[in-house]
RODO-2510 file (C-alpha; in nm, 4 decimals, decimal comma):
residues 387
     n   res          X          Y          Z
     1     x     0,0000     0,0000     0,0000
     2     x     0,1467     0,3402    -0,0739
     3     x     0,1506     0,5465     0,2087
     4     x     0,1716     0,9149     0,2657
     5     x     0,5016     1,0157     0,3662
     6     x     0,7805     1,3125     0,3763
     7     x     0,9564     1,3721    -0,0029
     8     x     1,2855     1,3590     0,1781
     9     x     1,5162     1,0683     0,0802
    10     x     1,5898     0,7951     0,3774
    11     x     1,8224     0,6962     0,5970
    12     x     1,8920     0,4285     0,7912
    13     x     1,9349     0,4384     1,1626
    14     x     1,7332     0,5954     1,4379
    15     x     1,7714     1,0094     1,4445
    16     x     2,0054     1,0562     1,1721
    17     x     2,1464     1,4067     1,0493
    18     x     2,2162     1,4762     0,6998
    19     x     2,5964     1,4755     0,8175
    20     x     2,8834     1,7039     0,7312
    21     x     2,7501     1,9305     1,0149
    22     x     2,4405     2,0475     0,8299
    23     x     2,3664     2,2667     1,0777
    24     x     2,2526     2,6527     1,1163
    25     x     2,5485     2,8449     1,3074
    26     x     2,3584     3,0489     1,4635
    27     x     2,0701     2,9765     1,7457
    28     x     1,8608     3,3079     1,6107
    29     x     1,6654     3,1998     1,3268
    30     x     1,3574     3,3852     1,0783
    31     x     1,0854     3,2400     0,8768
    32     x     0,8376     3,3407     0,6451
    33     x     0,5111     3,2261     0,5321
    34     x     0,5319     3,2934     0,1658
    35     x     0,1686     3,2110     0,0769
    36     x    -0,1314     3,0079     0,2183
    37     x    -0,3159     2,7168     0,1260
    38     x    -0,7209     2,7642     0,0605
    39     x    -0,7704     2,4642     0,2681
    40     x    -0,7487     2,6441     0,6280
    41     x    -0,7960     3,0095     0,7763
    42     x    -0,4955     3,2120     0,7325
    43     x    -0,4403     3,2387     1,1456
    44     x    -0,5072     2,8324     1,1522
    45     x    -0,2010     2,8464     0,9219
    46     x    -0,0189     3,0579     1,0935
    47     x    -0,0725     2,9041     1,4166
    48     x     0,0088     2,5707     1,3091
    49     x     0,3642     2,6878     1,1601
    50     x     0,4275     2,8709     1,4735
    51     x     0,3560     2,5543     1,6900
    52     x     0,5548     2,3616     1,4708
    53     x     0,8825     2,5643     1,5330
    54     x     0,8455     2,6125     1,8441
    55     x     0,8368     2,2168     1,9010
    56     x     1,2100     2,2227     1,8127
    57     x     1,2197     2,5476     2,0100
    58     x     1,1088     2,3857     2,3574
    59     x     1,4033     2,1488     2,3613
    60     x     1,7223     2,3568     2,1812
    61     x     1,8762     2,7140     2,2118
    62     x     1,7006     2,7928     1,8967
    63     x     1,4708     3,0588     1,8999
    64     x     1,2456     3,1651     1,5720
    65     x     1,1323     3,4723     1,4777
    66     x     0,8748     3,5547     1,2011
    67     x     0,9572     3,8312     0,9209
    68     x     0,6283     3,9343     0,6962
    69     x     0,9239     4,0418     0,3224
    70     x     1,2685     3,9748     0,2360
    71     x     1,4458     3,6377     0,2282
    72     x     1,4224     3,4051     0,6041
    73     x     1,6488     3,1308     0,7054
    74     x     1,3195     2,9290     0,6404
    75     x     1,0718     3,0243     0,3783
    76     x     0,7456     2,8133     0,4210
    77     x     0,5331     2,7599     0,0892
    78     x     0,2634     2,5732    -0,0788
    79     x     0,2525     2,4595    -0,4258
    80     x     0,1621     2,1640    -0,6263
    81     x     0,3218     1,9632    -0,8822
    82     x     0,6408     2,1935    -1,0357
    83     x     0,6307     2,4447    -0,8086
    84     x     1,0424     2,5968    -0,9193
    85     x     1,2948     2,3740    -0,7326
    86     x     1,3238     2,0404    -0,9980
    87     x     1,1613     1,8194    -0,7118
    88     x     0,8268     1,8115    -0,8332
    89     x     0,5049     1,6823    -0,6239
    90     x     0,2971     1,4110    -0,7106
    91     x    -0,0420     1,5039    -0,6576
    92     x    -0,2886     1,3626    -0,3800
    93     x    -0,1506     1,0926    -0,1571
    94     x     0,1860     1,0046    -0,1940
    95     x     0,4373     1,2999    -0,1282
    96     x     0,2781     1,5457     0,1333
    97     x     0,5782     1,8222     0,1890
    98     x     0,9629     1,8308     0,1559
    99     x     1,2439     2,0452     0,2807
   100     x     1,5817     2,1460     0,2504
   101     x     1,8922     2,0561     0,4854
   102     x     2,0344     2,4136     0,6476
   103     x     2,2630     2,6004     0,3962
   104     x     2,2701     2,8846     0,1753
   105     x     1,9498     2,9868    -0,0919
   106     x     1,6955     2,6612    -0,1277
   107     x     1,8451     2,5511     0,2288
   108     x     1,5746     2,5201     0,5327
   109     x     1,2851     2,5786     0,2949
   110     x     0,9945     2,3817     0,3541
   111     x     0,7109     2,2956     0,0636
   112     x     0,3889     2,1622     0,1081
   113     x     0,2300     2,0104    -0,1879
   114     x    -0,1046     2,1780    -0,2119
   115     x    -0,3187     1,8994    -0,3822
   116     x    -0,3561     1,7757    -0,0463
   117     x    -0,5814     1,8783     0,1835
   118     x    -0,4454     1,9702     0,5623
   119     x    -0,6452     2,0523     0,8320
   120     x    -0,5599     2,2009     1,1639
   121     x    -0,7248     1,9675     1,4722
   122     x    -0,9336     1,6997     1,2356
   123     x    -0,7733     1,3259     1,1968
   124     x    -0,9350     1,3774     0,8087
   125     x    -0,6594     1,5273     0,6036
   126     x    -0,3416     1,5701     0,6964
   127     x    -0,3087     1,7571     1,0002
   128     x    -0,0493     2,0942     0,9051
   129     x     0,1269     2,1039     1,2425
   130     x     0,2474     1,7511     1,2515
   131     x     0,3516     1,7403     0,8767
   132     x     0,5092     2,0894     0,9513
   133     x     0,6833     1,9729     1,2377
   134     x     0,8108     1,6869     1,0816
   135     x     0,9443     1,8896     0,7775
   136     x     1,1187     2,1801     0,9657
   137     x     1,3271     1,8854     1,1533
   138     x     1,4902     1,8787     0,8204
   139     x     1,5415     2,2525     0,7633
   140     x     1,7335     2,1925     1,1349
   141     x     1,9459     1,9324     0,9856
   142     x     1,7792     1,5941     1,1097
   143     x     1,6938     1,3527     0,8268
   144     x     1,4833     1,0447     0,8808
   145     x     1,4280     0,8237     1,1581
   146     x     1,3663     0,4350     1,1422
   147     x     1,1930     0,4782     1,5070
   148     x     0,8000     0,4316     1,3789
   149     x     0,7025     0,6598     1,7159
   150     x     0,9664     0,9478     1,6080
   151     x     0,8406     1,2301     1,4400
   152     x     1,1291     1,2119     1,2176
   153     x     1,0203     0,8720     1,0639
   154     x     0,9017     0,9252     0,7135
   155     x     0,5501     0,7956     0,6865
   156     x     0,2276     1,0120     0,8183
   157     x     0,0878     0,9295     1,1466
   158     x    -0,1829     1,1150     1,2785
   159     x    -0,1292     1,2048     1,6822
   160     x    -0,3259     1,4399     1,8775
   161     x    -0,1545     1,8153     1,7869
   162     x    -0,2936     1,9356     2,1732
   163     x    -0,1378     1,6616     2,3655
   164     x     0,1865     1,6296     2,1254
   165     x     0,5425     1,5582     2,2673
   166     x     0,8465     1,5332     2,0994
   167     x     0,9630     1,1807     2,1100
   168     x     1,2332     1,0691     2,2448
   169     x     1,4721     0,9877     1,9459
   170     x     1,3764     1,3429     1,7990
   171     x     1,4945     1,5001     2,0992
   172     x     1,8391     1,3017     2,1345
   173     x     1,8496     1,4136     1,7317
   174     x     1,8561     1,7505     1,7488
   175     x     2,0227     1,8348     2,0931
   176     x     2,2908     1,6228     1,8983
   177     x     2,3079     1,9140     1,6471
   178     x     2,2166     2,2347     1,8982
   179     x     2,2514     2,1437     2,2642
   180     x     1,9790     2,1427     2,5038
   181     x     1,7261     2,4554     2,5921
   182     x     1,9156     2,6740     2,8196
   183     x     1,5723     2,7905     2,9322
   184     x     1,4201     2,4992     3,1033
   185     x     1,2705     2,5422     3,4627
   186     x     1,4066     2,2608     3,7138
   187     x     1,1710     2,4016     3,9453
   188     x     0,9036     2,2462     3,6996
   189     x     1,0630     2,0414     3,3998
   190     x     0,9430     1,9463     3,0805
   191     x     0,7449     1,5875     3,1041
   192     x     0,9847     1,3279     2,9862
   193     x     1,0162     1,2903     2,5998
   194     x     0,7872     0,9698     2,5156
   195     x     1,0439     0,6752     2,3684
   196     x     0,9032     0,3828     2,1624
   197     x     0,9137     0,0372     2,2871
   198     x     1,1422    -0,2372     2,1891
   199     x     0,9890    -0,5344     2,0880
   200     x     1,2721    -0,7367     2,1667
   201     x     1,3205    -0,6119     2,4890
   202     x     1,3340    -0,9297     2,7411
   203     x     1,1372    -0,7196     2,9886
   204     x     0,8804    -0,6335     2,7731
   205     x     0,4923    -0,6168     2,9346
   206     x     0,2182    -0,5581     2,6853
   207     x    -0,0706    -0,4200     2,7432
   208     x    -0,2960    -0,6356     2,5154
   209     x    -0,2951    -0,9038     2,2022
   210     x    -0,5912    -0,9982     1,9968
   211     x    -0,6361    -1,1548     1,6803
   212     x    -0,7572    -0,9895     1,3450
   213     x    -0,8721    -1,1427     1,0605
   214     x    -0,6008    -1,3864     1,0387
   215     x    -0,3674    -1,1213     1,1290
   216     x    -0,2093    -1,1077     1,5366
   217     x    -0,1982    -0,7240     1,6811
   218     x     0,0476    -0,6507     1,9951
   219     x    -0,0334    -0,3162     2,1838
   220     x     0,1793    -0,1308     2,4144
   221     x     0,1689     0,2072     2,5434
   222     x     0,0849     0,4189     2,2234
   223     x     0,1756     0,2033     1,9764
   224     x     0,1104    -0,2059     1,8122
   225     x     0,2772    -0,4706     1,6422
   226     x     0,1174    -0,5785     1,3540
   227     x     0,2424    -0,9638     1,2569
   228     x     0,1030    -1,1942     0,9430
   229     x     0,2154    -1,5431     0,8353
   230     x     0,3883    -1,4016     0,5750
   231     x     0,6074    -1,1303     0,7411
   232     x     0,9610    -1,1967     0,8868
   233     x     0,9021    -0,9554     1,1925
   234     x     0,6419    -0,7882     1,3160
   235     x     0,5596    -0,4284     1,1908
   236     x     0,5505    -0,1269     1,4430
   237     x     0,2600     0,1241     1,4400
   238     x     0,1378     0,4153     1,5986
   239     x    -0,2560     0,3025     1,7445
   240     x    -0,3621     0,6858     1,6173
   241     x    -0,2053     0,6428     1,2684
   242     x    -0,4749     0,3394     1,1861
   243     x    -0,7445     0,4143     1,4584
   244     x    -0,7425     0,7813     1,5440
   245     x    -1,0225     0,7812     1,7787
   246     x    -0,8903     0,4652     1,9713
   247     x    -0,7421     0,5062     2,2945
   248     x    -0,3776     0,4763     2,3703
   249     x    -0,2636     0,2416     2,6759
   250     x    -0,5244     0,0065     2,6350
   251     x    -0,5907    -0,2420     2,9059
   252     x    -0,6709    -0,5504     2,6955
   253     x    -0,8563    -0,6387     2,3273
   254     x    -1,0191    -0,9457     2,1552
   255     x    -1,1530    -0,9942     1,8061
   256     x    -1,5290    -1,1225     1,7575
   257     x    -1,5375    -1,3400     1,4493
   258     x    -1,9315    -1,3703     1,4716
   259     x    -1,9252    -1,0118     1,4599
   260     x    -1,6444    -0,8890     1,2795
   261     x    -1,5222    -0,6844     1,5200
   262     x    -1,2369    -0,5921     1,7566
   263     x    -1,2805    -0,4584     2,0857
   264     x    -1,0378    -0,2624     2,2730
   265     x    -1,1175    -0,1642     2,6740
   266     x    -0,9417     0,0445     2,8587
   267     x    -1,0891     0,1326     3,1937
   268     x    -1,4894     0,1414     3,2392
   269     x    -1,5323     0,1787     2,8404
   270     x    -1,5183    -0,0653     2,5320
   271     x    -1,4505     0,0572     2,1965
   272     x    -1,5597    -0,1825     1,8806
   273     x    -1,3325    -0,1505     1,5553
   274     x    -1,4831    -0,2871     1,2301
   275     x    -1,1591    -0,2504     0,9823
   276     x    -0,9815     0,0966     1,0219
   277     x    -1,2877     0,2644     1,2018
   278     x    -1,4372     0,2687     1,5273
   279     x    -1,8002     0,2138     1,5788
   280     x    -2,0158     0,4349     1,5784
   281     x    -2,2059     0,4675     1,9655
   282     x    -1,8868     0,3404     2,1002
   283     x    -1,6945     0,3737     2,3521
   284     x    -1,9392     0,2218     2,5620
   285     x    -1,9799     0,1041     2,9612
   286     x    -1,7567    -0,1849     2,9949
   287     x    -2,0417    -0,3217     3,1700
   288     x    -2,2780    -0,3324     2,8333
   289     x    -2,0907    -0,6531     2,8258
   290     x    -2,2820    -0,7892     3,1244
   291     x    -1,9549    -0,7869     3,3215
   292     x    -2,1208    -0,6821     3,7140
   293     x    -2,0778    -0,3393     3,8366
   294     x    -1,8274    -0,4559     4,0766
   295     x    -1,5821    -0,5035     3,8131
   296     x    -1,4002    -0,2029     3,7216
   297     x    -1,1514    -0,3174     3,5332
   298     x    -1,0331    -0,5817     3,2494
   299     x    -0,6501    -0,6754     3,2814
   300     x    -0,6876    -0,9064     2,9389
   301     x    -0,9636    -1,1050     2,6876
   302     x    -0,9441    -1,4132     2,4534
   303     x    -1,1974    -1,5618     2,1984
   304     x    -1,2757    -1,8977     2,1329
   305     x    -1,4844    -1,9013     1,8216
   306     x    -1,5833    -2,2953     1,8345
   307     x    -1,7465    -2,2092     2,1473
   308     x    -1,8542    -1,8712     2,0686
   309     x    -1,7244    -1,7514     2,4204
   310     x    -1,4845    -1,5000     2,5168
   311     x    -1,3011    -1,4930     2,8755
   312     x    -1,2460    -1,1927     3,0683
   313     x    -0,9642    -1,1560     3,3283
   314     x    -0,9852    -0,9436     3,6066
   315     x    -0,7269    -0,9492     3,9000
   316     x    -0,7412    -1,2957     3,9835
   317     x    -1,0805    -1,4188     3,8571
   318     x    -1,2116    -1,4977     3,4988
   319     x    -1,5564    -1,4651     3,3876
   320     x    -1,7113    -1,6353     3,0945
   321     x    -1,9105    -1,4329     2,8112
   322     x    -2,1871    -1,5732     2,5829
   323     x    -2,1376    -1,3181     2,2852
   324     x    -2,4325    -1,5138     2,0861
   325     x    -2,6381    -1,4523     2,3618
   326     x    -2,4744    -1,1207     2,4512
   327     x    -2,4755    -1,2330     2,8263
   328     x    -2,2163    -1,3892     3,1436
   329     x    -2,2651    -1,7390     3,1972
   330     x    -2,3814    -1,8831     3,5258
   331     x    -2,1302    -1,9897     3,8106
   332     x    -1,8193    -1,7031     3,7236
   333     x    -1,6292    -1,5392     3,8427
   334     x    -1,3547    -1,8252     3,8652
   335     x    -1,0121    -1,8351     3,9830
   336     x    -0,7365    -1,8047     3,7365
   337     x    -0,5220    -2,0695     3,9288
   338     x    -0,8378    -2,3192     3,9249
   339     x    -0,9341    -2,2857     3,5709
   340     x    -0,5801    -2,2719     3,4669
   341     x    -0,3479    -2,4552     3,6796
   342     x     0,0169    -2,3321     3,6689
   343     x    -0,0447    -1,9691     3,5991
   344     x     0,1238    -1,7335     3,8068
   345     x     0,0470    -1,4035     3,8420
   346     x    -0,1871    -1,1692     3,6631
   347     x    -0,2715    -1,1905     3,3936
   348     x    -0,2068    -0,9472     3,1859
   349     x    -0,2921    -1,0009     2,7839
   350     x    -0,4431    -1,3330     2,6431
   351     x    -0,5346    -1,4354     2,3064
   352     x    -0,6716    -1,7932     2,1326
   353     x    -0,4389    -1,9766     1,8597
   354     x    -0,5035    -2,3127     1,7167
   355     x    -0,6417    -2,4767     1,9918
   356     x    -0,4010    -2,3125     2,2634
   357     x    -0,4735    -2,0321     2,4854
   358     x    -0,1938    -1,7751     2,5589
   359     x    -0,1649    -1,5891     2,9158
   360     x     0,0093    -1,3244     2,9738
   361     x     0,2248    -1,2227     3,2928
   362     x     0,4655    -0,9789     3,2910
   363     x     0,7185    -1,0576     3,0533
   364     x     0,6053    -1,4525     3,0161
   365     x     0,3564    -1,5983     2,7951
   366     x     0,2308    -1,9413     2,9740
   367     x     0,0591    -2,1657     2,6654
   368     x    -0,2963    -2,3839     2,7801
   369     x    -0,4308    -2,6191     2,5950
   370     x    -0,7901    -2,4541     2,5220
   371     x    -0,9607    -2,8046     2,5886
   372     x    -0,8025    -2,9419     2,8736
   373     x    -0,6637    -2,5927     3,0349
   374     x    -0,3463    -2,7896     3,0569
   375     x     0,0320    -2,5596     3,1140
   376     x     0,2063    -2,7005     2,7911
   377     x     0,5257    -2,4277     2,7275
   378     x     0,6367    -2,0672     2,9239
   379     x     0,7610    -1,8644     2,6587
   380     x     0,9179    -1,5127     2,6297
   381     x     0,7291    -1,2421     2,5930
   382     x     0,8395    -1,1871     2,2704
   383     x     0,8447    -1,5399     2,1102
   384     x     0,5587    -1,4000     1,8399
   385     x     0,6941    -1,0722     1,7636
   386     x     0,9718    -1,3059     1,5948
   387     x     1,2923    -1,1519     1,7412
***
């Protein structure tokens, strides 16, 4: 599938700079908004350029100042297809913006390709202050990132501009080039940069794993691991950049086959995901599952589609739920340790594979026999993520 992503040519590491210390010598920079797009208010425009900068601003010594004529250090434009510097866009989809490594002329310009459509808070579009973000990390001197939760990383992923932090790897980038913000109040700090999770990391928790449509999904703090027959390692995804109205840190999932549907829970509320969107009515009470009102939370789900049932684990009991009759069964809750002898622990994620049901706990996955709720294997946490 072609996906929408930065014009700038890769490379391959984490943060990466362009090299040969393509950087600005001086901390004091100007930009310019040379014209707007018709696809936002002129102040949304503005306001999303400013934000942008000022991203980069919040963890450097470099400080940006507008100028309204005359040439700036960064001269911000929109324009479609040849648009006067031989790296033509492509139209909708594809290339959404490109910029220029610091230098002389051309250098720490940033282009927008104006066939697409941005938008300022919306998930539809392509939100401006991300992809402007993202581009004037390359007017600094940063060039891509293979870290799928930095901002540097090529392809679009939508993330909530009002709540947005500068990821980790971004950060580390460009201090690399400018130093850290002399500014910073150690009476009351910055909140820590958020860093992207390792999936081969031996001490590894997830949050949830469920099932979908052949396919086996992995979640963990903001992000998921997306893993097929077919693939040698699992892919790494932002939740937001395929479900932008699903929760982050989700407390446990399970796909509905009769149904079609994924659900993801995360406190008192249930979401329901039918491909790439959430239903609509949803979230909903986690107890419009028939769960009692004395249960407040769900550590972890599984399916079992012979059946038709789907466990729920909560601290140390199970419960059992009819989803063709959309009811509990009788005679739950259950202990874990009775109804699956050997676990230790909470539970923590669970999902249903040929026959075998896989508990979480911590960084362990403890493999059942679905039938006989006999302990067959303890694996690593990350024994399907293929590392």
């Amino acid at each position: 599938m072609r996906k929408p992503r930065c014009g700038v040519p890769d490379a391959v590491a984490r943060y990466s700079t362009f090299g040969h210390n393509l950087k600005w010598q001086t901390n004091k920079l100007t930009y310019r908004i040379v014209n707007y797009t018709p696809d936002l208010p002129t102040s949304e425009v503005d306001s999303a350029i400013e934000k942008a900068l000022q991203v980069w601003a919040q963890v450097t010594p470099l400080r940006f100042t507008r100028i309204y004529a005359g040439t700036a250090d960064i001269m911000v434009s929109f324009g479609s297809r040849d648009h006067g510097d031989f790296y033509p866009f492509d139209g909708p989809g594809g290339t959404l913006a490109h910029a220029f490594a610091p230098s002389q002329g051309i250098g720490g310009d940033a282009h927008f390709d104006e066939d697409e459509t941005f938008t300022f808070r919306s998930y539809r579009g392509y939100n401006l202050f991300l992809v402007a973000a993202h581009e004037f990390g390359h007017s600094l001197g940063l060039s891509h990132s293979q870290d799928a939760g930095a901002l540097m990383y090529p392809v679009y992923s939508y993330r909530d501009p009002d709540t947005f932090l500068l990821p980790r790897d971004d950060v580390n980038g460009i201090q690399s080039l400018y130093g850290s913000n002399p500014d910073v109040d150690v009476v009351k700090p910055e909140p820590e940069p958020p860093t992207t999770p390792n999936a081969c990391d031996p001490q590894l928790v997830l949050d949830a794993v469920t099932t979908l449509r052949g396919e086996m999904f992995f979640f963990k703090d903001s992000f998921f691991w997306r893993s097929t027959s077919h693939s040698r390692r699992a892919e790494q995804h932002l939740i937001k950049s395929y479900w932008p109205l699903a929760p982050n840190n989700i407390d446990a999932a399970y796909e509905s086959r009769s149904s079609d549907r994924v659900f993801l829970i995360k406190g008192r509320k249930v979401w329901a995901l039918h491909g790439y969107n959430v239903e609509s009515g949803y979230p909903k009470s986690l107890h419009s599952l028939g769960l009692p009102m004395s249960v407040k939370t769900v550590s972890a789900v599984f399916h079992d589609q012979q059946s038709g049932k789907s466990t729920f684990f909560t601290g140390h009991y199970y419960y059992s739920y009819d989803e063709n009759r959309r009811d509990m069964d009788q005679g739950y809750p259950k202990l874990v340790d009775e109804g699956f002898p050997g676990m230790t622990g909470e539970v923590t994620a669970a999902f249903q594979y040929r026959g075998f049901a896989y508990l979480y706990s911590g960084p362990h996955i403890f493999e059942f026999s679905f039938s006989s709720k006999r302990l067959f294997r303890v694996l690593r946490n990350s024994y399907f993520l293929r590392c």
